[in-house]
C-alpha positions, 0 to 999 in steps of 0.5 A: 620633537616639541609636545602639546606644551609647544602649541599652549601653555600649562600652570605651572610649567613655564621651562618645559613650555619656553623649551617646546615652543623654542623647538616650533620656532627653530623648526620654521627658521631651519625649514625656512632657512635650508628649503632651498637646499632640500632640507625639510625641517618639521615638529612632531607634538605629541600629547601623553604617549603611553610609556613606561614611565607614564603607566607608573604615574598614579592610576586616577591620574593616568585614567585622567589623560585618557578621559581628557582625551577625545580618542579615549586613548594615549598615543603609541610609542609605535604611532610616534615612530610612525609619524617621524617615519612619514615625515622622513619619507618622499610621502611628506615631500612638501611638508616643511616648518609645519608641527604634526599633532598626535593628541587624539583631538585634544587640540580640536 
């Protein structure tokens, strides 16, 4: 699990930053390094998920995330677990060293 933080950079944030792109990096070594042995190894980077602990933050702050969000919406704890469900299924067979982005086209 890396995060949006993973794929930019953030002001102020460079421990969190160095850490989810150190989890990108180790996710192409293992992918590459055990493929041979059916070993997938793949990323999921998610922007804001609509938690608990996201809701206490204060609400102007909160609305932020949302309106800097194309989806005009956080991600789900449910579609979090969904894609790690996906990624461990024989659907994703042949996705190995890849990051799968749950940021409701932030990215884009």
């Amino acid at each position: 699990m890396s995060s949006l933080g993973g794929l930019k950079a953030e002001h102020g944030l460079v421990p969190y930053t160095a850490a989810k792109h150190g989890v990108l990096g180790m996710t192409k070594n293992i992918a590459v390094q055990y493929a041979a042995k059916n070993i997938r190894a793949n990323t999921l980077c998610p922007y804001y998920v609509e938690t608990p602990l996201l809701r206490a933050a204060p609400s102007q702050v909160h609305q932020s995330w949302i309106d800097d969000t194309p989806a005009k919406r956080l991600c789900t704890p449910e579609e979090v677990a969904k894609a790690f469900i996906y990624l461990a299924s024989s659907d994703s067979s042949y996705c190995n060293g890849t990051q799968l982005v749950l940021d409701g086209g932030v990215m884009t």
